[in-house]
N, C-alpha and C positions, 0 to 999 in steps of 0.2 A: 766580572759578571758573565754568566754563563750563556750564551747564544741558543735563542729556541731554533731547533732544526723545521726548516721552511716543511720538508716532509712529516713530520710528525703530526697527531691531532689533536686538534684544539681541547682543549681542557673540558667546553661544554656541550660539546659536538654530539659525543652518545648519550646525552641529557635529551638534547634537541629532536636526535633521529627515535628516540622510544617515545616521546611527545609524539612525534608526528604519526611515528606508526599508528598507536593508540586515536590518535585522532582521524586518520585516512579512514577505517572502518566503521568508525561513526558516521562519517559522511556518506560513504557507501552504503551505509546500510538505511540513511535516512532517506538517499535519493532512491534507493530498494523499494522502500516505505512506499514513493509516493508513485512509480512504478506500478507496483504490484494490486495499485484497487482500481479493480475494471471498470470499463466507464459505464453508466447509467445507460437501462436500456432505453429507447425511444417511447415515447405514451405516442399511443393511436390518437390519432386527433377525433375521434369520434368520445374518447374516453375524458376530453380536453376539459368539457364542461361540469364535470363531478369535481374536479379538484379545488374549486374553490370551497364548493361545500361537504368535500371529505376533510377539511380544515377549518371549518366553520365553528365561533366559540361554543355555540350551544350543541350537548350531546344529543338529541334529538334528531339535531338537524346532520350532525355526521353519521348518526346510528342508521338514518336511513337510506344516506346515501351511500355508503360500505356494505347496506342488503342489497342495494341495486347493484353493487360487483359482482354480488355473485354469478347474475344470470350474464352477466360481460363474457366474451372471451379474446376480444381484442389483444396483443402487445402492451402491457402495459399495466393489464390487471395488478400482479401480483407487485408491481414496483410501488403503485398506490397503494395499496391496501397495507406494503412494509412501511412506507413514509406516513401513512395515518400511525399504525400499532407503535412505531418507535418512539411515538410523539402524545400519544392517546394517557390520559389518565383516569378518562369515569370505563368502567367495568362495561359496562354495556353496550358504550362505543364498541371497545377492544373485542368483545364477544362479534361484533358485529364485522368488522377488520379481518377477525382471525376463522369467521366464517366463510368469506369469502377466497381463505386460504386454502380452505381445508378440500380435501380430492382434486389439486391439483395436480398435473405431473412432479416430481422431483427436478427435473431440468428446470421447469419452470421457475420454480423455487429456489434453485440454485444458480438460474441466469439472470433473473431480475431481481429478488432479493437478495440476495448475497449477503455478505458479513452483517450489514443491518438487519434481515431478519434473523438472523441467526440469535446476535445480541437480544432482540425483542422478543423472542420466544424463550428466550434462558430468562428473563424477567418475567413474562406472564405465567411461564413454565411452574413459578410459584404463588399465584398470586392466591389470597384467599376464598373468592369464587370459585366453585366446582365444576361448574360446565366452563368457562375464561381456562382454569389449571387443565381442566380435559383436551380442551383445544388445540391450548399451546403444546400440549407435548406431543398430541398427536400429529399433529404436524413437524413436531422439534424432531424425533424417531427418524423419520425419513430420511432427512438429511445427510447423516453419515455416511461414507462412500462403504462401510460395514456393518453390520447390528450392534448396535452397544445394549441391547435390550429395555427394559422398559423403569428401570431404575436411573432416575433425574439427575442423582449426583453423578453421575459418571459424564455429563456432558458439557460442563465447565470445562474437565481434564481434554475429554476429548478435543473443544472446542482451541483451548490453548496450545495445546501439540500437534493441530491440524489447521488450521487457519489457513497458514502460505499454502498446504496444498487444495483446500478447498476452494479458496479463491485462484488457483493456477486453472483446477475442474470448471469454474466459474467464466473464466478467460476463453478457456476451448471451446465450451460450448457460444459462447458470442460470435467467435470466430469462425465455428461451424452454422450458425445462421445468417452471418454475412454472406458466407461464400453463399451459400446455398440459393441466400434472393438473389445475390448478382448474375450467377448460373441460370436461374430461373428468368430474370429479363422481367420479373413482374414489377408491375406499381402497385402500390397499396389497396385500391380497390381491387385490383386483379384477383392481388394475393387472397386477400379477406375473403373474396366469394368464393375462390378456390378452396380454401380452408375450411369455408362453412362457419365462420366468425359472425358474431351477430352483427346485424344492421341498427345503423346510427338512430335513436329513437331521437322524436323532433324535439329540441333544443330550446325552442318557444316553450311547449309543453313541458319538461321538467324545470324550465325557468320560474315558472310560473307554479308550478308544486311547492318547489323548494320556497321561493316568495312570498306563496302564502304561511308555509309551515313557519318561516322566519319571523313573521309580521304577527303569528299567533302564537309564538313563544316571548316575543321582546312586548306585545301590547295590549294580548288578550284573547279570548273567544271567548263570544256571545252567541247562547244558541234560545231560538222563540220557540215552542212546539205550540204549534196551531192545532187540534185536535177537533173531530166530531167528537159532540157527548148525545149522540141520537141512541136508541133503543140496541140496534144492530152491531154498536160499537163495545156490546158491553165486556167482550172476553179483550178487545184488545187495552181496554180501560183497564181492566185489573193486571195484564202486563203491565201497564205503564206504571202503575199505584206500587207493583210491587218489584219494580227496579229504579223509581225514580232517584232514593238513595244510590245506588250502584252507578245511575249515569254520573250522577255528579263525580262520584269517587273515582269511576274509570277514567273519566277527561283531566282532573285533576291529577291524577299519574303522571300525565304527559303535557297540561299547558295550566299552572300552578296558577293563573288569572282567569279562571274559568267560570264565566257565569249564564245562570240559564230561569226562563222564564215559559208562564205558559199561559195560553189562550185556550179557550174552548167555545165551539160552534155549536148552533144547529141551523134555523133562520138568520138568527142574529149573534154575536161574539159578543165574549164578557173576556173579561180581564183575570184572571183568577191568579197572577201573581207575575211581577214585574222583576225584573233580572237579577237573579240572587246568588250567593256565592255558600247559600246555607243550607245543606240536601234537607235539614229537619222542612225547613220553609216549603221547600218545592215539593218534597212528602206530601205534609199538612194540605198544601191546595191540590193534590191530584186526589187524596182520600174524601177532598167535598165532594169531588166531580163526582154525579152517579148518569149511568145510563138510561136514558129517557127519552121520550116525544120523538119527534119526526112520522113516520106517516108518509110524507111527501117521497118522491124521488132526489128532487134538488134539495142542496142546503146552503148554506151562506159561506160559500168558502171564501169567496172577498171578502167580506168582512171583517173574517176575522186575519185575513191579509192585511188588510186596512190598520186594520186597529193596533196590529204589530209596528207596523210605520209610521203611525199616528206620531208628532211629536209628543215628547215630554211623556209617554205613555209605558214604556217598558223601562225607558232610562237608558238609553244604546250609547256606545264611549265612540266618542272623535276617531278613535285609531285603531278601536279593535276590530279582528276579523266578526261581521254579525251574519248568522245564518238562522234561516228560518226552514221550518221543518212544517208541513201541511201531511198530516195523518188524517186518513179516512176512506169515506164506502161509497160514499153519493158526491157526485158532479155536482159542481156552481149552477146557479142559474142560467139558464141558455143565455138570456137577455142583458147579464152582468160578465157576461165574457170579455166583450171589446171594452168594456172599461177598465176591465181588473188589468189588461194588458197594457194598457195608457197605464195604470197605475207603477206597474213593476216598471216599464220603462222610463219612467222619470223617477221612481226611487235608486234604479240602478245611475243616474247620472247625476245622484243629488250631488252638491259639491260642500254641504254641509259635513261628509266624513270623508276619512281618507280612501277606503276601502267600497267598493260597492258590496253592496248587503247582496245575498246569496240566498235563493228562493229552490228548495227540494222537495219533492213530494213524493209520500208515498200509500198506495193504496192497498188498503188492508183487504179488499177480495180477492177474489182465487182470479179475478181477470181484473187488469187495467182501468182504473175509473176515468169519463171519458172526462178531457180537457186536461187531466192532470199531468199528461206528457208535454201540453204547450207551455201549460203555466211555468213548469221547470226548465222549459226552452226559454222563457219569454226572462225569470228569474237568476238565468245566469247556472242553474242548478241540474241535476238528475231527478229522473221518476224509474220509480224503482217498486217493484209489489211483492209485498210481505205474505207471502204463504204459511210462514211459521209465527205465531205469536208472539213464541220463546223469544227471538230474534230481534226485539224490537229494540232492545238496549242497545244492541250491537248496531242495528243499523243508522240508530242515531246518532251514536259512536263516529261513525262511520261517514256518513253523509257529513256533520261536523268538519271532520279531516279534510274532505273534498271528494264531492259522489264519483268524479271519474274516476278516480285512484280509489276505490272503496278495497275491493282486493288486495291491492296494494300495500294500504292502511293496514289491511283486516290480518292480513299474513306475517307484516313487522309485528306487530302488537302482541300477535301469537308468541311469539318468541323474546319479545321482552315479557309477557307473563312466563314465561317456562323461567328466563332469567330471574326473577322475582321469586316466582316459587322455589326452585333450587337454594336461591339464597334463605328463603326461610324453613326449608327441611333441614339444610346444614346446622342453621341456630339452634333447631330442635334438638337433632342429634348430640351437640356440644353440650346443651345443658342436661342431658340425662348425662 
Protein backbone atom coordinates (compact mmCIF):
# COMPACT_ATOMS: atom_id res chain seq x y z
CA UNK A 1 0.00 0.00 0.00
CA UNK A 2 1.28 3.19 -1.11
CA UNK A 3 2.11 5.96 1.71
CA UNK A 4 0.16 9.45 1.34
CA UNK A 5 3.07 12.01 1.38
CA UNK A 6 2.26 14.09 4.88
CA UNK A 7 3.28 17.25 2.36
CA UNK A 8 1.02 16.70 -0.23
CA UNK A 9 -2.75 18.08 -0.37
CA UNK A 10 -5.59 16.70 0.76
CA UNK A 11 -7.85 15.46 -1.90
CA UNK A 12 -10.72 18.00 -0.88
CA UNK A 13 -8.87 20.90 0.21
CA UNK A 14 -9.19 23.06 -3.27
CA UNK A 15 -12.98 21.98 -3.01
CA UNK A 16 -13.12 23.64 0.55
CA UNK A 17 -10.72 26.73 -0.30
CA UNK A 18 -13.17 27.81 -3.69
CA UNK A 19 -16.28 27.25 -0.97
CA UNK A 20 -14.81 29.47 1.13
CA UNK A 21 -13.66 32.04 -1.25
CA UNK A 22 -17.09 32.22 -2.78
CA UNK A 23 -18.59 32.51 0.50
CA UNK A 24 -16.03 35.18 2.38
CA UNK A 25 -17.54 37.90 -0.30
CA UNK A 26 -20.89 37.14 0.45
CA UNK A 27 -20.36 37.87 3.90
CA UNK A 28 -18.50 41.05 3.06
CA UNK A 29 -20.66 42.17 1.01
CA UNK A 30 -23.65 41.51 3.42
CA UNK A 31 -21.82 43.16 6.41
CA UNK A 32 -21.10 46.16 3.22
CA UNK A 33 -24.91 46.00 3.06
CA UNK A 34 -25.58 46.86 6.42
CA UNK A 35 -22.82 49.42 6.62
CA UNK A 36 -23.52 51.45 3.90
CA UNK A 37 -27.54 52.70 5.00
CA UNK A 38 -26.91 56.02 6.91
CA UNK A 39 -28.48 56.40 9.88
CA UNK A 40 -31.98 58.13 10.23
CA UNK A 41 -31.78 61.76 10.60
CA UNK A 42 -33.15 63.20 14.02
CA UNK A 43 -37.02 64.64 13.89
CA UNK A 44 -37.14 68.18 15.81
CA UNK A 45 -39.03 67.37 18.71
CA UNK A 46 -41.29 70.37 17.79
CA UNK A 47 -42.19 68.06 14.55
CA UNK A 48 -42.85 65.08 17.50
CA UNK A 49 -46.45 65.64 17.60
CA UNK A 50 -47.59 65.15 13.72
CA UNK A 51 -46.28 61.85 13.58
CA UNK A 52 -48.84 60.12 15.05
CA UNK A 53 -51.23 61.47 12.80
CA UNK A 54 -49.13 61.50 9.63
CA UNK A 55 -49.87 57.74 10.42
CA UNK A 56 -53.24 57.87 11.28
CA UNK A 57 -55.68 55.09 9.43
CA UNK A 58 -58.03 57.64 7.98
CA UNK A 59 -56.66 59.64 4.89
CA UNK A 60 -58.27 62.82 6.00
CA UNK A 61 -56.77 62.77 8.91
CA UNK A 62 -52.96 62.15 7.39
CA UNK A 63 -53.92 64.36 4.29
CA UNK A 64 -53.87 67.19 6.68
CA UNK A 65 -51.36 66.70 8.63
CA UNK A 66 -48.63 66.13 5.63
CA UNK A 67 -50.40 70.12 4.46
CA UNK A 68 -49.22 71.30 7.83
CA UNK A 69 -45.28 70.08 6.69
CA UNK A 70 -45.30 72.00 4.36
CA UNK A 71 -45.22 75.36 6.33
CA UNK A 72 -42.53 73.25 8.78
CA UNK A 73 -38.91 73.79 8.30
CA UNK A 74 -37.61 71.91 11.24
CA UNK A 75 -34.94 68.71 10.79
CA UNK A 76 -36.87 66.36 10.21
CA UNK A 77 -39.44 67.49 7.60
CA UNK A 78 -38.52 65.60 4.72
CA UNK A 79 -37.67 62.14 6.95
CA UNK A 80 -41.64 62.26 7.75
CA UNK A 81 -43.06 63.26 4.88
CA UNK A 82 -40.58 59.91 3.18
CA UNK A 83 -41.90 57.51 5.91
CA UNK A 84 -45.70 58.70 5.35
CA UNK A 85 -45.14 58.45 1.01
CA UNK A 86 -43.44 54.97 1.45
CA UNK A 87 -46.20 53.64 3.41
CA UNK A 88 -49.24 55.92 1.83
CA UNK A 89 -51.79 54.10 -0.38
CA UNK A 90 -55.01 56.71 -0.90
CA UNK A 91 -53.78 59.21 -3.74
CA UNK A 92 -54.50 62.19 -1.85
CA UNK A 93 -52.69 61.53 1.26
CA UNK A 94 -49.45 60.85 -1.05
CA UNK A 95 -50.44 64.12 -3.08
CA UNK A 96 -50.24 65.71 0.23
CA UNK A 97 -46.74 63.88 1.42
CA UNK A 98 -45.12 64.60 -1.81
CA UNK A 99 -46.39 68.31 -1.47
CA UNK A 100 -44.62 68.99 1.35
CA UNK A 101 -41.57 67.67 -0.59
CA UNK A 102 -41.69 69.60 -3.27
CA UNK A 103 -39.02 73.06 -3.33
CA UNK A 104 -37.16 71.58 -1.00
CA UNK A 105 -33.30 71.82 -1.08
CA UNK A 106 -31.66 68.52 -2.93
CA UNK A 107 -29.29 68.03 0.26
CA UNK A 108 -32.37 67.86 1.94
CA UNK A 109 -33.80 65.36 0.01
CA UNK A 110 -30.86 63.41 -0.10
CA UNK A 111 -29.86 63.70 3.79
CA UNK A 112 -33.08 62.74 5.20
CA UNK A 113 -34.76 60.88 2.71
CA UNK A 114 -32.42 58.70 1.10
CA UNK A 115 -32.81 55.48 -0.64
CA UNK A 116 -36.60 55.47 0.92
CA UNK A 117 -37.50 58.28 -0.92
CA UNK A 118 -36.01 57.59 -3.83
CA UNK A 119 -37.88 54.08 -3.98
CA UNK A 120 -41.36 55.98 -3.18
CA UNK A 121 -40.88 58.43 -5.90
CA UNK A 122 -39.95 55.58 -8.49
CA UNK A 123 -43.62 54.24 -7.34
CA UNK A 124 -45.80 57.33 -7.36
CA UNK A 125 -43.50 58.46 -10.32
CA UNK A 126 -46.26 56.26 -12.06
CA UNK A 127 -49.12 56.38 -10.45
CA UNK A 128 -52.36 57.06 -12.36
CA UNK A 129 -53.22 60.52 -10.87
CA UNK A 130 -51.90 63.51 -12.75
CA UNK A 131 -50.90 66.03 -10.31
CA UNK A 132 -49.48 62.64 -7.49
CA UNK A 133 -47.34 61.53 -11.37
CA UNK A 134 -46.40 65.38 -11.73
CA UNK A 135 -45.04 65.57 -8.17
CA UNK A 136 -43.30 62.65 -7.91
CA UNK A 137 -41.14 63.24 -10.70
CA UNK A 138 -40.76 66.50 -10.13
CA UNK A 139 -39.14 65.85 -7.29
CA UNK A 140 -37.71 62.24 -8.51
CA UNK A 141 -35.36 64.87 -11.36
CA UNK A 142 -33.56 66.46 -8.74
CA UNK A 143 -32.03 63.83 -7.17
CA UNK A 144 -29.50 62.62 -9.55
CA UNK A 145 -25.95 63.94 -8.88
CA UNK A 146 -26.38 64.61 -13.07
CA UNK A 147 -29.58 65.45 -15.42
CA UNK A 148 -31.06 62.30 -16.73
CA UNK A 149 -33.78 64.54 -18.23
CA UNK A 150 -37.29 64.28 -17.98
CA UNK A 151 -37.96 60.75 -19.34
CA UNK A 152 -39.04 58.33 -16.19
CA UNK A 153 -37.79 55.22 -17.66
CA UNK A 154 -34.22 56.09 -17.35
CA UNK A 155 -34.35 56.22 -13.58
CA UNK A 156 -34.84 52.71 -12.41
CA UNK A 157 -31.35 52.23 -14.47
CA UNK A 158 -30.05 55.08 -12.94
CA UNK A 159 -31.43 54.36 -9.63
CA UNK A 160 -29.68 50.56 -9.82
CA UNK A 161 -26.17 51.70 -11.02
CA UNK A 162 -26.03 54.52 -8.54
CA UNK A 163 -27.46 53.66 -5.29
CA UNK A 164 -23.87 52.94 -3.30
CA UNK A 165 -22.91 56.06 -4.56
CA UNK A 166 -25.92 58.12 -3.81
CA UNK A 167 -26.23 56.81 -0.45
CA UNK A 168 -21.96 57.45 0.06
CA UNK A 169 -23.39 61.51 -1.16
CA UNK A 170 -26.07 60.82 1.58
CA UNK A 171 -23.28 59.80 4.42
CA UNK A 172 -21.13 63.16 3.60
CA UNK A 173 -23.71 65.29 3.81
CA UNK A 174 -24.70 63.85 7.44
CA UNK A 175 -21.39 64.15 8.45
CA UNK A 176 -20.94 67.51 7.25
CA UNK A 177 -23.98 68.73 9.53
CA UNK A 178 -22.51 67.04 12.46
CA UNK A 179 -19.47 68.64 12.35
CA UNK A 180 -20.88 71.85 11.52
CA UNK A 181 -23.56 71.86 14.88
CA UNK A 182 -20.51 70.61 16.93
CA UNK A 183 -18.37 73.52 15.61
CA UNK A 184 -21.24 75.69 16.09
CA UNK A 185 -21.69 74.80 20.10
CA UNK A 186 -25.39 75.49 19.39
CA UNK A 187 -28.51 73.61 21.17
CA UNK A 188 -31.45 73.17 19.28
CA UNK A 189 -33.26 76.18 20.14
CA UNK A 190 -30.21 78.18 19.44
CA UNK A 191 -29.85 76.65 16.20
CA UNK A 192 -33.55 76.84 15.08
CA UNK A 193 -33.74 80.71 15.74
CA UNK A 194 -30.48 81.19 14.14
CA UNK A 195 -31.76 79.46 11.14
CA UNK A 196 -35.12 81.18 11.15
CA UNK A 197 -36.86 77.49 11.56
CA UNK A 198 -40.45 77.90 12.35
CA UNK A 199 -41.70 78.09 15.99
CA UNK A 200 -43.37 75.07 17.79
CA UNK A 201 -47.17 75.80 17.34
CA UNK A 202 -49.21 74.88 20.69
CA UNK A 203 -49.56 71.10 20.95
CA UNK A 204 -52.89 71.53 23.08
CA UNK A 205 -54.15 73.40 20.00
CA UNK A 206 -53.55 70.81 17.12
CA UNK A 207 -54.41 68.04 19.68
CA UNK A 208 -57.39 69.18 19.76
CA UNK A 209 -57.84 69.84 15.80
CA UNK A 210 -56.71 66.64 14.97
CA UNK A 211 -59.36 65.22 17.94
CA UNK A 212 -61.95 66.66 16.75
CA UNK A 213 -61.23 65.87 12.74
CA UNK A 214 -60.74 62.09 14.19
CA UNK A 215 -64.01 61.89 16.23
CA UNK A 216 -65.81 63.35 13.09
CA UNK A 217 -64.42 60.93 10.63
CA UNK A 218 -64.91 57.51 12.86
CA UNK A 219 -68.67 59.10 14.50
CA UNK A 220 -70.17 61.73 12.50
CA UNK A 221 -70.95 65.47 11.98
CA UNK A 222 -73.99 67.23 12.88
CA UNK A 223 -74.48 70.54 11.79
CA UNK A 224 -78.11 72.77 12.98
CA UNK A 225 -78.37 76.13 10.90
CA UNK A 226 -80.29 78.46 13.06
CA UNK A 227 -81.38 81.14 10.57
CA UNK A 228 -83.31 84.60 10.72
CA UNK A 229 -86.25 84.33 8.15
CA UNK A 230 -87.03 88.29 8.80
CA UNK A 231 -87.66 90.59 5.60
CA UNK A 232 -83.75 91.77 5.65
CA UNK A 233 -82.65 88.23 5.42
CA UNK A 234 -83.98 87.66 2.11
CA UNK A 235 -80.66 87.66 -0.39
CA UNK A 236 -78.92 85.61 2.28
CA UNK A 237 -82.18 83.10 2.07
CA UNK A 238 -81.80 82.62 -1.45
CA UNK A 239 -77.97 81.68 -0.94
CA UNK A 240 -78.73 79.26 1.40
CA UNK A 241 -81.98 77.67 -0.89
CA UNK A 242 -79.53 77.62 -3.54
CA UNK A 243 -76.53 75.81 -2.18
CA UNK A 244 -78.30 73.76 0.45
CA UNK A 245 -77.70 70.78 -1.96
CA UNK A 246 -73.95 71.59 -2.26
CA UNK A 247 -73.42 71.79 1.45
CA UNK A 248 -74.49 68.50 2.00
CA UNK A 249 -72.37 67.14 -1.08
CA UNK A 250 -69.25 69.25 0.00
CA UNK A 251 -69.16 67.78 3.90
CA UNK A 252 -70.02 64.48 2.52
CA UNK A 253 -66.59 64.50 0.37
CA UNK A 254 -64.95 64.52 3.51
CA UNK A 255 -67.01 63.01 6.60
CA UNK A 256 -69.33 60.28 4.83
CA UNK A 257 -71.70 60.44 8.22
CA UNK A 258 -72.80 63.71 7.73
CA UNK A 259 -75.93 65.09 8.78
CA UNK A 260 -77.64 68.47 8.86
CA UNK A 261 -80.68 70.15 10.12
CA UNK A 262 -82.41 73.57 10.09
CA UNK A 263 -84.19 76.04 12.26
CA UNK A 264 -85.53 79.31 11.33
CA UNK A 265 -86.23 82.65 13.59
CA UNK A 266 -87.70 85.66 13.86
CA UNK A 267 -89.57 86.25 17.44
CA UNK A 268 -90.00 82.87 17.79
CA UNK A 269 -88.12 79.40 16.07
CA UNK A 270 -89.91 76.66 14.20
CA UNK A 271 -88.36 73.53 13.48
CA UNK A 272 -88.46 73.30 9.68
CA UNK A 273 -86.48 70.07 9.48
CA UNK A 274 -84.54 67.67 11.88
CA UNK A 275 -80.99 66.28 11.06
CA UNK A 276 -80.95 64.64 7.78
CA UNK A 277 -78.50 62.91 5.64
CA UNK A 278 -80.85 63.61 2.47
CA UNK A 279 -79.76 67.17 0.54
CA UNK A 280 -83.46 66.57 -1.41
CA UNK A 281 -84.87 66.98 2.43
CA UNK A 282 -82.79 69.89 3.62
CA UNK A 283 -83.63 71.57 -0.06
CA UNK A 284 -87.43 71.07 0.22
CA UNK A 285 -87.38 72.86 3.93
CA UNK A 286 -85.08 75.80 2.91
CA UNK A 287 -87.41 76.37 -0.46
CA UNK A 288 -90.65 76.93 2.41
CA UNK A 289 -88.58 79.45 4.22
CA UNK A 290 -89.64 82.87 2.45
CA UNK A 291 -88.35 86.14 3.78
CA UNK A 292 -90.82 88.09 5.87
CA UNK A 293 -91.98 90.03 9.16
CA UNK A 294 -89.69 91.60 11.59
CA UNK A 295 -90.06 95.18 11.89
CA UNK A 296 -88.34 95.04 15.32
CA UNK A 297 -84.71 95.49 15.84
CA UNK A 298 -84.36 92.23 18.26
CA UNK A 299 -85.31 88.79 17.18
CA UNK A 300 -85.41 85.49 19.06
CA UNK A 301 -82.03 84.37 18.53
CA UNK A 302 -82.41 81.96 21.74
CA UNK A 303 -84.90 80.54 20.81
CA UNK A 304 -84.13 79.15 18.32
CA UNK A 305 -80.72 78.17 20.10
CA UNK A 306 -83.19 76.60 22.49
CA UNK A 307 -85.02 74.71 20.21
CA UNK A 308 -81.79 73.16 18.59
CA UNK A 309 -80.98 71.71 22.16
CA UNK A 310 -84.28 71.14 22.95
CA UNK A 311 -84.14 67.13 23.61
CA UNK A 312 -85.55 64.71 21.17
CA UNK A 313 -85.94 67.67 18.73
CA UNK A 314 -83.40 67.64 15.95
CA UNK A 315 -82.36 63.89 16.79
CA UNK A 316 -78.42 64.78 17.95
CA UNK A 317 -76.13 61.07 18.00
CA UNK A 318 -74.22 60.26 21.53
CA UNK A 319 -70.91 60.58 19.63
CA UNK A 320 -70.97 62.72 16.88
CA UNK A 321 -69.24 65.92 16.58
CA UNK A 322 -72.73 68.57 16.82
CA UNK A 323 -72.33 72.15 15.62
CA UNK A 324 -74.63 74.77 15.43
CA UNK A 325 -74.40 77.50 13.22
CA UNK A 326 -76.66 80.96 14.11
CA UNK A 327 -77.06 83.06 10.67
CA UNK A 328 -78.39 86.46 10.80
CA UNK A 329 -78.73 90.66 10.95
CA UNK A 330 -80.47 91.51 14.41
CA UNK A 331 -79.23 90.87 17.98
CA UNK A 332 -81.29 88.61 20.64
CA UNK A 333 -83.14 90.44 22.99
CA UNK A 334 -81.25 92.53 25.37
CA UNK A 335 -83.29 90.92 28.32
CA UNK A 336 -82.82 87.15 26.87
CA UNK A 337 -79.02 87.47 26.95
CA UNK A 338 -78.03 86.22 30.54
CA UNK A 339 -80.20 83.40 30.07
CA UNK A 340 -79.22 82.25 26.51
CA UNK A 341 -75.66 82.25 28.35
CA UNK A 342 -76.86 79.88 31.42
CA UNK A 343 -78.20 78.10 28.54
CA UNK A 344 -75.06 77.23 26.21
CA UNK A 345 -73.23 76.65 29.42
CA UNK A 346 -74.94 73.82 30.70
CA UNK A 347 -75.56 72.45 27.11
CA UNK A 348 -71.68 72.69 26.83
CA UNK A 349 -71.37 70.28 30.02
CA UNK A 350 -74.32 68.25 29.34
CA UNK A 351 -72.87 64.57 30.08
CA UNK A 352 -75.56 63.24 28.02
CA UNK A 353 -73.01 63.27 24.75
CA UNK A 354 -69.66 62.63 24.24
CA UNK A 355 -68.66 65.64 22.70
CA UNK A 356 -69.69 69.29 23.68
CA UNK A 357 -72.04 70.80 20.98
CA UNK A 358 -70.31 73.83 19.24
CA UNK A 359 -72.26 77.10 19.11
CA UNK A 360 -70.82 79.68 15.87
CA UNK A 361 -72.32 82.63 14.63
CA UNK A 362 -72.39 84.50 11.83
CA UNK A 363 -73.54 87.95 10.90
CA UNK A 364 -74.78 88.65 7.64
CA UNK A 365 -74.34 92.68 7.82
CA UNK A 366 -71.43 94.56 6.62
CA UNK A 367 -70.79 95.27 10.68
CA UNK A 368 -70.82 92.64 13.56
CA UNK A 369 -74.37 91.92 15.08
CA UNK A 370 -74.10 92.86 18.70
CA UNK A 371 -73.92 89.82 21.14
CA UNK A 372 -73.09 87.42 18.49
CA UNK A 373 -69.33 87.55 19.43
CA UNK A 374 -70.36 86.46 23.04
CA UNK A 375 -72.68 83.84 22.20
CA UNK A 376 -69.77 82.26 20.05
CA UNK A 377 -67.45 82.73 23.16
CA UNK A 378 -70.04 81.57 25.56
CA UNK A 379 -70.69 78.24 22.70
CA UNK A 380 -67.37 77.17 22.49
CA UNK A 381 -67.33 78.59 18.72
CA UNK A 382 -66.23 81.55 16.33
CA UNK A 383 -68.23 84.69 15.04
CA UNK A 384 -67.38 85.59 11.89
CA UNK A 385 -69.30 88.29 9.21
CA UNK A 386 -70.25 87.44 6.03
CA UNK A 387 -69.80 90.23 3.53
CA UNK A 388 -70.10 87.98 0.48
CA UNK A 389 -73.53 86.07 0.16
CA UNK A 390 -71.74 83.91 -2.28
CA UNK A 391 -69.68 82.59 0.54
CA UNK A 392 -72.14 81.18 2.79
CA UNK A 393 -71.67 77.43 1.71
CA UNK A 394 -68.13 77.80 2.22
CA UNK A 395 -68.35 79.36 5.52
CA UNK A 396 -70.69 76.69 6.83
CA UNK A 397 -68.24 74.35 5.35
CA UNK A 398 -66.00 75.84 7.20
CA UNK A 399 -67.16 76.61 10.68
CA UNK A 400 -68.23 72.82 10.56
CA UNK A 401 -64.44 71.72 10.47
CA UNK A 402 -63.77 74.11 13.26
CA UNK A 403 -64.06 78.07 13.09
CA UNK A 404 -60.49 78.67 14.36
CA UNK A 405 -58.77 76.58 11.77
CA UNK A 406 -61.50 77.97 9.15
CA UNK A 407 -58.31 78.90 6.75
CA UNK A 408 -56.94 76.15 7.49
CA UNK A 409 -59.80 73.96 6.47
CA UNK A 410 -60.57 76.26 3.67
CA UNK A 411 -56.92 76.01 1.92
CA UNK A 412 -56.65 71.91 2.33
CA UNK A 413 -60.07 71.61 0.85
CA UNK A 414 -58.82 73.88 -2.05
CA UNK A 415 -56.41 71.37 -2.98
CA UNK A 416 -58.23 68.31 -2.60
CA UNK A 417 -60.78 69.92 -4.95
CA UNK A 418 -57.99 70.63 -7.66
CA UNK A 419 -57.12 66.68 -6.64
CA UNK A 420 -60.70 65.75 -7.69
CA UNK A 421 -61.01 67.77 -10.43
CA UNK A 422 -57.70 66.78 -12.11
CA UNK A 423 -58.84 63.23 -11.63
CA UNK A 424 -61.90 64.00 -13.47
CA UNK A 425 -60.45 66.00 -16.62
CA UNK A 426 -58.07 62.94 -16.92
CA UNK A 427 -61.41 60.55 -17.24
CA UNK A 428 -62.60 62.86 -19.70
CA UNK A 429 -59.60 63.04 -21.77
CA UNK A 430 -59.32 58.90 -21.86
CA UNK A 431 -62.86 58.49 -22.92
CA UNK A 432 -62.68 60.78 -25.93
Amino acid sequence: MKAVSSTAPHPLLPTCLVALLLLVPTAWAGEATKEARPPAVPVAKALHPLRAWLRHSDWTVRSIAAFDLRKRTEPGVVRLATSMLAAETNTYAAAGALGALRGRPRRDLVMEGGADLVEALLHWARDTHPTVRLYAREILFTLPPVKLGTDVERYPGWWKRGRALFEREQRAFLAETAQAAKEAGEGDAAAAKKSGTSVEPSRAKDDHFYGRLETMRRYGLELCICMDHTGSMSRVIGAAKAGAQRLIARLRAYVPRFRAGLVTYDDVARLRAALTDNADVLRKAFDKVSAGGGGDIEEGVDKSIRLALAEGKLGWSRRALRVIVVVGDAPPHEGDVPRLMRILGKARSDVLYDEAVVVHTVSTDSLPVLHFHQIALAGGGQHVTLRNTGRLVEELVMLSFGGAERERVHTWMKEIDKLRQAEKDQKKRTKR
